[in-house]
N, C-alpha and C positions, 0 to 999 in steps of 0.2 A: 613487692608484687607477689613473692612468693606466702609471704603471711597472708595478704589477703585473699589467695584462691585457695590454701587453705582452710581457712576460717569458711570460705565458702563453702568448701566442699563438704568441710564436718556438717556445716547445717544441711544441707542435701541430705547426705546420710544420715543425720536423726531424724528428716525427716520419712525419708524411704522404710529407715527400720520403724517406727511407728506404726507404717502399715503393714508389715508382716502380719501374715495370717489373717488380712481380707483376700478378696477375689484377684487375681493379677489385674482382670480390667480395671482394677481401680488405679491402682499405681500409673497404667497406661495414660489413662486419663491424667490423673495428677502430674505427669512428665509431660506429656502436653499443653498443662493447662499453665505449667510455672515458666515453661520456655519463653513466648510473648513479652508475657511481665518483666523477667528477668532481663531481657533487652532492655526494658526501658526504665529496671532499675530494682535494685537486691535487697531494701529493706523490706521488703513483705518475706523473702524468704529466710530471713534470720529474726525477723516475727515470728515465723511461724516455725523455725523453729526451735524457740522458746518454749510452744505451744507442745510440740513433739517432742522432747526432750522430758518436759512434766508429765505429759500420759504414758510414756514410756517408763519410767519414776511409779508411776502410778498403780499400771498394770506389772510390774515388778518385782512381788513382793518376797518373794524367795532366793532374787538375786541380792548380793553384797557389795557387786563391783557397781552397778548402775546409780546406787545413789549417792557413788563417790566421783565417779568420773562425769554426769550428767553437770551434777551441778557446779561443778571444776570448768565445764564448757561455759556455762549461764554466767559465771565469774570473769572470764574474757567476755562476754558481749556487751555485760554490764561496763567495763570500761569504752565502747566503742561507739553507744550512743545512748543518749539518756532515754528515749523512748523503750529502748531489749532493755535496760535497767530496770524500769519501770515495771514490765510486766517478768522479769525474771524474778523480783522481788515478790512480787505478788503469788507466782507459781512458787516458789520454794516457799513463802510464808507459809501457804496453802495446805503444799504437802506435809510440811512438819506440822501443823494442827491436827490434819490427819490422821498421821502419824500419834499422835497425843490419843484423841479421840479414840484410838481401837489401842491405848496404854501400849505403844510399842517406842518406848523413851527411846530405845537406843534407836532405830531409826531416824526419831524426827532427832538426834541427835548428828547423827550422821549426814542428813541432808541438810541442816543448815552449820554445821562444822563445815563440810566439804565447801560448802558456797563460799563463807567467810574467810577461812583459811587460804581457800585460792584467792581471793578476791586480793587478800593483805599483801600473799606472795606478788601478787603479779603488780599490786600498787609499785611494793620495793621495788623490783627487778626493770620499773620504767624509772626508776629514779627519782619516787617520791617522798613526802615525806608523810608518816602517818597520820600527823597532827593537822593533818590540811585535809581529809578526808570530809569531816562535817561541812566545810568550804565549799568541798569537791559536790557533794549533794546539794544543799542548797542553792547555791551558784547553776549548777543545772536547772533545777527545778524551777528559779526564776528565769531563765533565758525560755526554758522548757514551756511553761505559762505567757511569759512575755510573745512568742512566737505564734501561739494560739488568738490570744486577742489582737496582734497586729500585725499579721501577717498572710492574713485570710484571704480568699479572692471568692465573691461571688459566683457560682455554678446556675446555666439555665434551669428554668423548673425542672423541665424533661427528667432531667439528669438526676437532679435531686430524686423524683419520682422511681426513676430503675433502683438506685441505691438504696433506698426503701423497703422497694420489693423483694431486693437481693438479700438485705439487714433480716428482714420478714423468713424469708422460705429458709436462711440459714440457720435462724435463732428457733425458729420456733418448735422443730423438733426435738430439740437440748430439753426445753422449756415444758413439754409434754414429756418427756421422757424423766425431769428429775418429779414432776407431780404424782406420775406412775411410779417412780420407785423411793417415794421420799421418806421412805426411813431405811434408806442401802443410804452409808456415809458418801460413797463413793459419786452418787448420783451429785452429789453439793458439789464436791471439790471439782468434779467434770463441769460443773455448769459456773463456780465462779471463775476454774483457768478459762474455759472456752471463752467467758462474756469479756473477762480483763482483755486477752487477743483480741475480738473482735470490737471492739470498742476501744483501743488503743491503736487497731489498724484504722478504723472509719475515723479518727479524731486526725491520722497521720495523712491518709487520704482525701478528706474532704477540707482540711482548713485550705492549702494551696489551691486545688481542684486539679486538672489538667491531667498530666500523665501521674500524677500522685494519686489520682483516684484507683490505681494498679494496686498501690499498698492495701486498699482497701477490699478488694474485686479479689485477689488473690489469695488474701490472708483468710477471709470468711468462706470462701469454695475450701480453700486445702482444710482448714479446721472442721469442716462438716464430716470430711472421708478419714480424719482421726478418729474420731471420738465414734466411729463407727462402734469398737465392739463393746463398748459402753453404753449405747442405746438402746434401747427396747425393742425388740422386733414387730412390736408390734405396731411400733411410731414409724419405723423406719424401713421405706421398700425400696425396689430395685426402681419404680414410679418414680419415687421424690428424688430417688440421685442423678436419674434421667432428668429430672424438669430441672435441679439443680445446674446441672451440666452443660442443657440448652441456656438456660437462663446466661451463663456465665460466657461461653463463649458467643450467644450474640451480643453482648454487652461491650466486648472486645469492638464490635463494628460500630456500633451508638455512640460509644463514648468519645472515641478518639477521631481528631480528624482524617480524613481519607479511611478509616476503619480499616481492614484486613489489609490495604495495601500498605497504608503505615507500618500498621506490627510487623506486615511480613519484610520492608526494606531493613527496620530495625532489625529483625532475626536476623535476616541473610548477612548483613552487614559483621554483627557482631558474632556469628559462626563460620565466617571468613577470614576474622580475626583470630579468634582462637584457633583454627586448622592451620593458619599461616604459623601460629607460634610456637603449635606442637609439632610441628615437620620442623621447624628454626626457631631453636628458643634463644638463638641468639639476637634474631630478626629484630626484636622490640628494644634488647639492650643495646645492638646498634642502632637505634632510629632514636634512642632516647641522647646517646653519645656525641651522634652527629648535630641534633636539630638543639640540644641545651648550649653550646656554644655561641652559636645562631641568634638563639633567642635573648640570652644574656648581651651579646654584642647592640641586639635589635634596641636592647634597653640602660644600657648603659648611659650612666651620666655623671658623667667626669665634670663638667664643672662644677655640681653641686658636692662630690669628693672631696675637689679644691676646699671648698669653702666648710663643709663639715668635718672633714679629717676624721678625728676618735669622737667625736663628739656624739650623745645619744641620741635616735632618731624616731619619731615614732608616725604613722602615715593618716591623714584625715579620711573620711570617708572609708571606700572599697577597695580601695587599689594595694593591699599591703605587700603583693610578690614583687614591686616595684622595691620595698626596701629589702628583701632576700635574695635577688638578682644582682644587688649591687654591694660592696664590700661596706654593709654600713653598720654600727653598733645599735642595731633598731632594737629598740624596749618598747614593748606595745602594751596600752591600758588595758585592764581587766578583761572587757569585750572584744578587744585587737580591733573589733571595726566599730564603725557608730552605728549603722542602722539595728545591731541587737541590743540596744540600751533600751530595751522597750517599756521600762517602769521606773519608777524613783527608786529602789532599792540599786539596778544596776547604773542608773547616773550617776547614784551618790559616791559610790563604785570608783568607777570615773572622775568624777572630781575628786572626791582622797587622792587618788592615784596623781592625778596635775598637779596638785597643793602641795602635794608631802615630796614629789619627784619628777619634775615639771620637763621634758624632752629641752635638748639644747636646741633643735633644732625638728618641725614640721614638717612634709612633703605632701602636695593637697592635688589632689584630680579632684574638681569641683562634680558633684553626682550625688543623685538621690535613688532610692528603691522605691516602687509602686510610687512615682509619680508624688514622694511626700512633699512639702513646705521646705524650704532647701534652711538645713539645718534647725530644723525644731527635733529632730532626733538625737538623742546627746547633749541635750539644752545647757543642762548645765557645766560639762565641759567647755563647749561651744561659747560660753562667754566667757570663762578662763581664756581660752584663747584671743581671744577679741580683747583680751585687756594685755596678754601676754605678749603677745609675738606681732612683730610687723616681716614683710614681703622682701628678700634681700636678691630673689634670682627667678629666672623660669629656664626651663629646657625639655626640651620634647614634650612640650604642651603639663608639663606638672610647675606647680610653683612652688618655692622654699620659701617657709617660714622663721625668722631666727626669734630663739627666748629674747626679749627687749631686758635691757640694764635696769629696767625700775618699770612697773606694769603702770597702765595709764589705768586711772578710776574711772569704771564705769559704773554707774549706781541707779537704779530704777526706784528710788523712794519715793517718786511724789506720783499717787493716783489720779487719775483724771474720768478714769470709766469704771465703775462696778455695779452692774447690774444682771437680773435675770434677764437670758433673750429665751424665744421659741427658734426652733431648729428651723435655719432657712432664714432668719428676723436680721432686717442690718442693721451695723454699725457705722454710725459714723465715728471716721478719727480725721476730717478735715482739719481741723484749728491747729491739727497737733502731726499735721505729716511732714513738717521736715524736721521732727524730732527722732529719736530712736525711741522706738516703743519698746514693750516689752507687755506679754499677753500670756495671760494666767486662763485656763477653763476650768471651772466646778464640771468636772464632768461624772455623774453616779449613775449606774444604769441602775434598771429598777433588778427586785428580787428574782421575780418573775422571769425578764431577761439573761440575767446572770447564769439560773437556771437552763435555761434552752440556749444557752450560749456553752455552757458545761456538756452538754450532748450534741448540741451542730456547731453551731458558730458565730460568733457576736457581730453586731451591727457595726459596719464602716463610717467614720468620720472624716466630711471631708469640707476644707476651710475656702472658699469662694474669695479672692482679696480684690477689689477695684482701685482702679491707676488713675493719678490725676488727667488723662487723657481718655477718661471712661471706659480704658478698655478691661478686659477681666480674665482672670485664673480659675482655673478648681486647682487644687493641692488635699493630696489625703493628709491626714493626721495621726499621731501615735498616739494612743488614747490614753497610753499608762504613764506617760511622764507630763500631762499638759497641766496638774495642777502646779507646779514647778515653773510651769511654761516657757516662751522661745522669744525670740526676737521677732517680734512680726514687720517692725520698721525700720530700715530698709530691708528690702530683701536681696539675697543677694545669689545670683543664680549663674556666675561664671566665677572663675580664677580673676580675672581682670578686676571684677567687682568689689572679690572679696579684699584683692589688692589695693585700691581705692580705701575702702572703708578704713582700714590697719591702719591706711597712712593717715588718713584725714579724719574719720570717722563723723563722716558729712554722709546729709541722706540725698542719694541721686533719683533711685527708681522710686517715688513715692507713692503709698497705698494712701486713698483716701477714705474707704469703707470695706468693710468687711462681715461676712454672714456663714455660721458654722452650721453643714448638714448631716443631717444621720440619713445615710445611706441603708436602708436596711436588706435588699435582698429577697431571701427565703426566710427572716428571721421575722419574731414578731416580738411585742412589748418594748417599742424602741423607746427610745431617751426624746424625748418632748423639747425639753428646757437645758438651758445650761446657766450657770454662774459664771459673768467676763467681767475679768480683771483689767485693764490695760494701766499699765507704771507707763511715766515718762522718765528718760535721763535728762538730767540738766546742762544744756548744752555749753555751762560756764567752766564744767567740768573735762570736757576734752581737751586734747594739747592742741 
């Protein structure tokens, strides 16, 4: 707790001293404008300041301490979430070209020593190993991207429409300002740190929507009253920081439900908190003392002890505090949960990890995120397990998994369906519903899409499945792992179910048609067509 306010406070203060030496009403403004957001949540303020920390670097050039300690700061952020990595990288790359550009080597020496130096220290000092670092990067960057395309939620027009305006009236003075001074170096390097922030906060803001639209709304106001003494005065008046200003705090009211009454219970809430902690800072470590006992007791599960002892454990689905609440030897696969397996690259992840070190023992709260196809996330672990482990226990509504002595063959070799459909177009798999399927999608968006998916956000997939009782589902879909694909028959959408299947691996709920839709939104150039695969397993092959 203490590292974390911390860490928050220094970005506060990079981002306060940034403004040194504008008008006081601006900072006024800015303390105002972060308090809201900061209620309902702190990654726009250690966005931003990234963003303060590099123009600060920037407008600096006489100091010695600033380009060592600055990027010493952007070296812890960088461990804390891949998105401050992201644009930390990009702000130090920056400035060291800079640095190049006007031949001041030892500079851009300095800022990207200092970056990488702390970066290595502070890898060590968590107990890492250095040789796991390219891991460390890529590994992010695919959850990082995996996230982006399947995790997205549709925003009303409206909304889309403010964010626009706000993207507009923030950008566009940068934009005028580096045209007017475009052979000052300084003009570029102000206008690629601003664009990577504000386009790494509107990518952080608008994929979810909701109260995440703040990372967005907060990062691109505070970056406008940076880069103040870098603009042109002749772009930039006391007018447009006004309309700025309005702009921003009505958008507080629009966006969020209940508007001002929201933020304002959120504020009060959480500056009630904080007053309680600093009159009693012991207040929080006894509530944490009292109520962790409690809640361990609340979850304890001694039978399943019984039966796992030392044995390794690893948890299906979301629920993983379930194995750290309890005295268990839990090994968790690469993603720790299934819904971040969002692409072949992290299932395959995943399956290595079952194949080569397979959990002695499962624990399963049956559950999906946005409403998916119950287990087509994970796919291919998911049918490790399906051949792995049968049902040996339940209590307080979870069920235990045990590794089986010899894995039962499940094999999807023989095709029965492959054809191009249109999005919406059914399928029948009547002849073949009380077999186990298995359902592959050619899914390629166009280029075009890709593109306006790399700046907003990509089209929603979502799988429609009919019951021999004509009755019907919508299920979303994870669009990076479906060449791979999932078990489409049976489906199985309880503990109880799943239990059934393990033991028998008989189809009870049966699908007899099914039709995959592109959801598009606010997006344009959707996916038309798909390529469907559907395998049967041969049912001479079960036990």
């Amino acid at each position: 707790l203490f590292a974390e306010s911390l860490v928050l406070l220094l970005s506060l203060f990079l981002i306060f001293r940034s403004l040194r030496g504008q008008p006081t009403w601006h900072s006024i403004i800015i303390f105002f404008g972060i308090i809201p957001c900061s209620a309902i949540g702190k990654d726009a303020i250690y966005l931003v300041s990234v963003a303060a920390g590099a123009f600060t670097i920037l407008r600096s050039n006489s100091s010695k301490v600033i380009p060592i300690l600055i990027p010493g700061f952007l070296a812890l952020l960088t461990l804390i979430k891949f998105s401050f990595a992201s644009l930390s990288i990009v702000c130090i790359t920056t400035l060291a070209i800079g640095a190049l550009i006007t031949r001041d080597k030892k500079r851009a020496a300095t800022i990207l020593g200092s970056y990488i130096g702390s970066f290595l220290l502070l890898w060590l000092l968590i107990g890492q190993n250095l040789l796991t670092i390219p891991a460390f990067f890529i590994n992010s960057l695919q959850i990082s991207q995996g996230y982006l395309w399947n995790m997205h939620q549709h925003e009303k027009l409206w909304v889309l429409g403010y964010l626009l305006f706000l993207l507009v009236i923030t950008s566009f003075p940068i934009f005028l300002t580096t045209l007017s001074k475009r052979k000052d170096a300084t003009s570029w390097l102000t206008l690629i740190m601003a664009a990577g922030t504000i386009y790494l906060s509107w990518k952080a803001g608008t994929t979810r929507g909701g109260s995440h639209i703040s990372i967005f709304m907060l990062s691109s106001f505070v970056v406008t009253f940076l880069i103040q003494p870098l603009l042109s005065k002749k772009v930039v008046s006391h007018a447009w920081v006004i309309a700025l200003t309005i702009c921003y705090f009505s958008g507080l009211a629009w966006v969020y439900p209940r508007g001002y009454e929201f933020i304002g219970d959120r504020v009060a809430k959480t500056i009630t908190h904080n007053i309680k902690f600093l009159y009693n800072p012991d207040i929080l470590n006894k509530a944490f003392t009292e109520i962790i006992p409690l809640v361990i007791l609340e979850n304890e599960l001694p039978e399943f002890k019984k039966l796992i002892q030392d044995g390794s454990v690893d948890v299906l689905h979301y629920q993983q505090s379930i194995a750290l609440l309890n005295p268990f030897n839990f090994e968790p696969r690469p993603t720790v949960q299934n819904y971040p397996a969002y692409n072949q690259y992290l299932c395959r992840l995943n399956l290595e990890h079952i194949q080569k070190n397979p959990p002695d023992f499962l624990i399963v709260k049956t559950g999906s995120v946005d409403a998916r196809y119950p287990y087509s996330d994970d796919t291919l672990y998911n049918r490790e397990v399906f051949q792995r482990y049968k049902p040996i226990a339940t209590e307080k509504g979870y069920l235990l998994l045990e590794k089986r002595s010899s894995s039962v063959a499940i094999s999807f070799d023989s095709t029965v369906i492959q054809q191009t459909v249109s999005s919406g177009e059914t399928v029948s798999i009547d002849a073949w519903s009380n077999e186990l399927l298995w359902l592959q999608v050619d899914y390629s968006p166009s280029f075009m899409h890709r593109i306006l998916a790399f700046f907003y956000k990509p089209e929603m997939l979502h799988l429609k499945v009919t019951f021999e009782d004509e009755t019907h589902k919508y299920f979303r879909l994870v669009g990076g792992n479906l060449k791979d694909g999932f078990m489409l028959n049976p489906i199985i959408e309880s503990d109880a179910a799943l239990a059934h299947f393990l033991n028998t691996h008989e189809v009870t709920k049966k699908i007899t048609h099914f039709s995959i839709h592109t959801v598009p939104g606010n997006t344009k150039f959707n996916t038309t067509e798909f390529g469907v695969k559907v395998s049967v397993h041969q049912s001479g092959a079960t036990p």
